[in-house]
C-alpha positions as CSV (number, residue, x, y, z in Angstrom):
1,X,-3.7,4.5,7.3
2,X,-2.9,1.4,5.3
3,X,-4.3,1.1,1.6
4,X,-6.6,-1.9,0.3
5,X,-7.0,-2.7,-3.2
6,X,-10.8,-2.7,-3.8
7,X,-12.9,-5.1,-6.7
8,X,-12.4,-2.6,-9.0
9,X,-8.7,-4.5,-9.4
10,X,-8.0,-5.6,-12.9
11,X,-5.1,-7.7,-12.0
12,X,-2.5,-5.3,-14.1
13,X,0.7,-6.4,-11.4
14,X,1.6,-2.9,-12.2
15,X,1.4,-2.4,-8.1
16,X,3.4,-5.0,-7.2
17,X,7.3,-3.7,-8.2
18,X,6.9,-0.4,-6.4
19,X,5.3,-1.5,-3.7
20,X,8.7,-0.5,-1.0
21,X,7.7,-2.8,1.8
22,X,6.4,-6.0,-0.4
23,X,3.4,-5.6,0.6
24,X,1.0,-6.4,-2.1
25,X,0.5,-9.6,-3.0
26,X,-1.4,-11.3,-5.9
27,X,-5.0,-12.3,-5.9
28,X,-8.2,-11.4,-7.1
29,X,-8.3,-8.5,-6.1
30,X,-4.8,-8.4,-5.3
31,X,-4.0,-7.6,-1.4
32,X,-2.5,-5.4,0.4
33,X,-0.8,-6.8,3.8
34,X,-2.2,-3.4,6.3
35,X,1.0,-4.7,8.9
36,X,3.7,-3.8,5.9
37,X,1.7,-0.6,4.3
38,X,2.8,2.5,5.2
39,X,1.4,4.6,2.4
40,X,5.4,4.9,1.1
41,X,6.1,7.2,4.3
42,X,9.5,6.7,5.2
43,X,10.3,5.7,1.2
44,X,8.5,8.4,-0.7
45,X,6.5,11.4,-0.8
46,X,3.2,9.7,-1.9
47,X,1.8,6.0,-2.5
48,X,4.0,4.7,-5.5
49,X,0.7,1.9,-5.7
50,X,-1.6,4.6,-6.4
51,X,0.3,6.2,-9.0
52,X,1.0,3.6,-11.0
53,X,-2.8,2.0,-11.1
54,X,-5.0,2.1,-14.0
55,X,-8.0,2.0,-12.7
56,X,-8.0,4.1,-9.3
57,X,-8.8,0.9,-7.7
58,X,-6.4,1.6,-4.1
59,X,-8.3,3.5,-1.5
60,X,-7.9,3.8,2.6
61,X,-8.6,1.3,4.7
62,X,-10.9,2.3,7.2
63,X,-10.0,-0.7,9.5
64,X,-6.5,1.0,9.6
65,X,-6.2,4.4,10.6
66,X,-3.0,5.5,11.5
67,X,-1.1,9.1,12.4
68,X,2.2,9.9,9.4
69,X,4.3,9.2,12.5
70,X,2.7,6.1,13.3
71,X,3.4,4.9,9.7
72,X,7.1,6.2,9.6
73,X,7.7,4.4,13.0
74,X,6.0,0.7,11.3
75,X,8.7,1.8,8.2
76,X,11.5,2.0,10.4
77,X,10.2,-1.5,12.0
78,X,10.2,-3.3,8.9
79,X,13.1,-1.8,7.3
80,X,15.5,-1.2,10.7
């Protein structure tokens, strides 16, 4: 399933520059695009986003849910 950024955000931008598909964008919190997520299937072995952030802020979203190969098929998409 894609990944959202929750309020819990405290704008670091840390996200942002590993993010493989460009798909977090700045706001407050900042937002992750659920058509461009693939939590890093396809790239890497885990969510580079989650790794990198401070304060534990990414979670699932549960308007999302999606199967590995479902997520490795939308990486192929975007990256063809």
């Amino acid at each position: 399933m894609a990944l959202l950024i929750n309020e819990a955000c405290t704008l670091c931008d840390a996200c942002v520059p590993v993010c493989p598909n460009e798909a977090i964008k700045s706001g407050e919190p900042y937002v992750i695009d659920p058509l461009k997520c693939t939590e890093c299937v396809g790239a890497k072995d885990e969510p580079q986003c989650k790794l990198v952030c401070p304060s534990d802020c990414i979670v699932p979203n549960p308007d999302f849910a999606e199967t590995p190969e479902q997520l490795q098929a939308k990486y192929e998409a975007l990256h063809g």
